[in-house]
C-alpha positions as a Markdown table, in Angstrom:
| # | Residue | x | y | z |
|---|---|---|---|---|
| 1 | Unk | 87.3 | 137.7 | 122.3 |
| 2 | Unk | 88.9 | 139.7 | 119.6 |
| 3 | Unk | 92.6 | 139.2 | 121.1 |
| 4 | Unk | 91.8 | 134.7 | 120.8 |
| 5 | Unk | 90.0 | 135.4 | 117.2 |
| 6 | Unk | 93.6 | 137.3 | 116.2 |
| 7 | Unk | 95.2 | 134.2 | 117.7 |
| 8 | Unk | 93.5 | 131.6 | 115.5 |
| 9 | Unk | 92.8 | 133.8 | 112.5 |
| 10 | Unk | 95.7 | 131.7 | 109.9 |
| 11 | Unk | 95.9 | 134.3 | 107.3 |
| 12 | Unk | 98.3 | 136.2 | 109.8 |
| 13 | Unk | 101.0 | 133.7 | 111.1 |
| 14 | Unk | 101.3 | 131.9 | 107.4 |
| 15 | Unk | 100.9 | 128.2 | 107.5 |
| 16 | Unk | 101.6 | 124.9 | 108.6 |
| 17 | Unk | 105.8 | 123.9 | 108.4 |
| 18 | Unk | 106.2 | 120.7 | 106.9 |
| 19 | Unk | 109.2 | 119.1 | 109.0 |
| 20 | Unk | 111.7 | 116.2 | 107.3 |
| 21 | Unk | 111.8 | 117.5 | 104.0 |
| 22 | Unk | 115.0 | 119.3 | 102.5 |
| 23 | Unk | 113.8 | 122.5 | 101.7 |
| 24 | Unk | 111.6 | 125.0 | 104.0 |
| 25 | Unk | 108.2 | 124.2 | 103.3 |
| 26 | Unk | 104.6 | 125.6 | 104.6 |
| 27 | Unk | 101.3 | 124.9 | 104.0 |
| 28 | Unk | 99.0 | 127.5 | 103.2 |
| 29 | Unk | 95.0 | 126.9 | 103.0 |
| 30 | Unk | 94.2 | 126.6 | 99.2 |
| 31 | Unk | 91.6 | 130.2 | 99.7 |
| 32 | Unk | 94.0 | 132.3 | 101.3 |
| 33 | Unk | 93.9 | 136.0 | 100.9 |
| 34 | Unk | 97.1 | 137.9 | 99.6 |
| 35 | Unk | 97.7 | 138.8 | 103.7 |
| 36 | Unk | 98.0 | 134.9 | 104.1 |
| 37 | Unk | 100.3 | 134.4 | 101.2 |
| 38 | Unk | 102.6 | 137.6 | 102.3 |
| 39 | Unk | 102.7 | 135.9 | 105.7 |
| 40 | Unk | 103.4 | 132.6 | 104.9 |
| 41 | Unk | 106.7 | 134.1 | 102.9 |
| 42 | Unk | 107.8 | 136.1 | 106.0 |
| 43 | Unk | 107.4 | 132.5 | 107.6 |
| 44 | Unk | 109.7 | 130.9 | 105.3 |
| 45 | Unk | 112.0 | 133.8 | 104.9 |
| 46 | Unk | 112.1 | 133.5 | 109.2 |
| 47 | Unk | 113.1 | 129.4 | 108.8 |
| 48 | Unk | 115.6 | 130.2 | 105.9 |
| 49 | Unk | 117.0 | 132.8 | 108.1 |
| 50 | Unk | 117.1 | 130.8 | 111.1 |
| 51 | Unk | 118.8 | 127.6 | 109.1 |
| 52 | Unk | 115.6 | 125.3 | 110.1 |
| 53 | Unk | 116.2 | 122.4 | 107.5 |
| 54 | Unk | 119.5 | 122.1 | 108.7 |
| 55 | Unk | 119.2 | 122.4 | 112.8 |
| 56 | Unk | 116.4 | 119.8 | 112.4 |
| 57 | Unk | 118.5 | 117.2 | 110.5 |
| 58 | Unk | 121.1 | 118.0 | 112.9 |
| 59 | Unk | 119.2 | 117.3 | 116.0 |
| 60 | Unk | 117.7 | 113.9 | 114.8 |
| 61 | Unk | 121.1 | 113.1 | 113.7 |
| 62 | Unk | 122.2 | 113.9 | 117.4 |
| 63 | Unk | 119.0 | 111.9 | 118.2 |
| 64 | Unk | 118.7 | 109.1 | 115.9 |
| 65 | Unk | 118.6 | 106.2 | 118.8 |
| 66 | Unk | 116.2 | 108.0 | 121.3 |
| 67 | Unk | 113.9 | 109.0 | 118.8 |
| 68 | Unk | 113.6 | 105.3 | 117.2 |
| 69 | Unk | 113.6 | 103.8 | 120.4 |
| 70 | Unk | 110.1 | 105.9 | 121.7 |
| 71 | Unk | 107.0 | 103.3 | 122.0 |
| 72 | Unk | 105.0 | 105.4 | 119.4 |
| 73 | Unk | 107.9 | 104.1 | 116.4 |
| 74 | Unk | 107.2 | 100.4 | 117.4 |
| 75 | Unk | 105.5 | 99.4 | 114.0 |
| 76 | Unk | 104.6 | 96.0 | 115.5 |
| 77 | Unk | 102.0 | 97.4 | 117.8 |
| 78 | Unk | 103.9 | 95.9 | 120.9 |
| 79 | Unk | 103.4 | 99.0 | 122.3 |
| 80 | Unk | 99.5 | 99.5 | 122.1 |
C-alpha cells in the first residue's frame, strides 16, 4: 500500500502542466510543502530542458486539421 500511496502522494512529482500556453507552466496545490514546490521546479526545469512549449506547438501545427476535425471539437453538438 505504501508503494500506490508514493504514487499518488503530489508533493513528489510537482504539479499539474498546463498545455497551450507559451511558457512552461505547472500547477501546484495552494498548501504545498517546500518538497512540493522543489519538485514542481525540477518539473519545469525537466519541460524547459526537453523544449515542451515548443514540440507541442509543433505537433498541433503538424496536426492542425486532424485535431479540429475530431467529434469532441464539433461546437454545434452534431456530434452528441
Amino acid at each position: 500500500m505504501k508503494g500506490v500511496q508514493a504514487k499518488l502522494d503530489y508533493s513528489q512529482h510537482g504539479g499539474a502542466v498546463v498545455i497551450g500556453v507559451n511558457a512552461p507552466v505547472v500547477k501546484t496545490h495552494g498548501s504545498a510543502g517546500p518538497d512540493a514546490v522543489a519538485n514542481t521546479m525540477k518539473q519545469i526545469h525537466t519541460m524547459l530542458e526537453a523544449d515542451l512549449v515548443a514540440k507541442v506547438q509543433a505537433f498541433v501545427a503538424d496536426h492542425k486539421e486532424d485535431l479540429a476535425a475530431r467529434p469532441e471539437n464539433d461546437v454545434d453538438g452534431a456530434a452528441e
